[in-house]
C-alpha positions in Angstrom: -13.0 19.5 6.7 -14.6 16.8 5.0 -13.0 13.7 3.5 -14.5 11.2 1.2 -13.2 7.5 1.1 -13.9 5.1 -1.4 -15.9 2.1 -0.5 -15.1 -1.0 -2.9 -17.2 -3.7 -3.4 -19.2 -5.2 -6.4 -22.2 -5.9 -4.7 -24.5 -4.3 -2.2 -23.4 -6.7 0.6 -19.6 -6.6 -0.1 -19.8 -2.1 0.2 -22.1 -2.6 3.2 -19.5 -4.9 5.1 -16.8 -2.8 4.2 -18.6 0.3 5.3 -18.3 -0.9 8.6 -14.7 -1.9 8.3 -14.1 1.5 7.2 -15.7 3.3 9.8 -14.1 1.6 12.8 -11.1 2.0 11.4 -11.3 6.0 11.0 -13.3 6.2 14.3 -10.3 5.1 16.0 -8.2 7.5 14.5 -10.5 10.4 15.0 -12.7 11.1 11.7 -16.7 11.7 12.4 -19.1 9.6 9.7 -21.3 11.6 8.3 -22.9 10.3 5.2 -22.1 7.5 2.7 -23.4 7.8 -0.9 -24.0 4.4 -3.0 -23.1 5.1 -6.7 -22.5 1.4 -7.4 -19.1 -0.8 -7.8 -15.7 1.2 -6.9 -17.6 4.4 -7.1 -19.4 4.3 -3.5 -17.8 6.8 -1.0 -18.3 7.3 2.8 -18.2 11.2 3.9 -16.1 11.2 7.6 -15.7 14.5 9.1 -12.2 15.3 10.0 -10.0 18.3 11.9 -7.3 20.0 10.2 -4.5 18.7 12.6 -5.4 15.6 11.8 -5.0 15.5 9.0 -1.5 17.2 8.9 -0.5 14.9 11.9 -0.9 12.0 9.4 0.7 13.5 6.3 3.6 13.8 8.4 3.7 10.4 9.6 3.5 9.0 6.2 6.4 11.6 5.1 8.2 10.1 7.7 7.7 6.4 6.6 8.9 7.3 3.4 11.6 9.0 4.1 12.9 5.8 6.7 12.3 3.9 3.5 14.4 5.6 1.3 17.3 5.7 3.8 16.9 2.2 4.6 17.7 1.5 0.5 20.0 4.3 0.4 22.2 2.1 3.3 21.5 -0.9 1.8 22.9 0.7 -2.3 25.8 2.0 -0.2 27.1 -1.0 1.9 26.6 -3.4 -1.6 28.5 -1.1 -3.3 31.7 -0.7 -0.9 
């Protein structure tokens, strides 16, 4: 499965740099690079190739996050209000 990730940066420089921010970061967690396409400022995206499980592994993580969150102020509503 392919995902695309926006690249920001208003110049040429500033989307190269962070095209090589971006793909050590999803190279550690597994994506493939594959293509990046330059359409200018905030509209630049690089192409990573990326397995299924992956993915689902780190929907769930961030379900998970957010759920811890929302308890966390759910404890906190619920002891200020005893």
């Amino acid at each position: 499965m392919q995902k695309e990730i926006v690249v920001g940066g208003f110049t040429k420089e500033q989307r190269e740099k962070e095209l090589e921010k971006i793909k050590l970061k999803y190279d550690k967690k597994g994506y493939r690079f594959l293509d990046y396409i330059d359409k200018g400022a905030l509209k630049s995206v690089a192409v990573f190739d990326v397995d299924e499980e992956s993915l689902r592994k780190e929907k769930a993580r961030n379900l998970l996050i957010a759920a811890g969150f929302f308890l966390l102020i759910a404890a906190i509503l619920f002891v200020k209000s005893s």
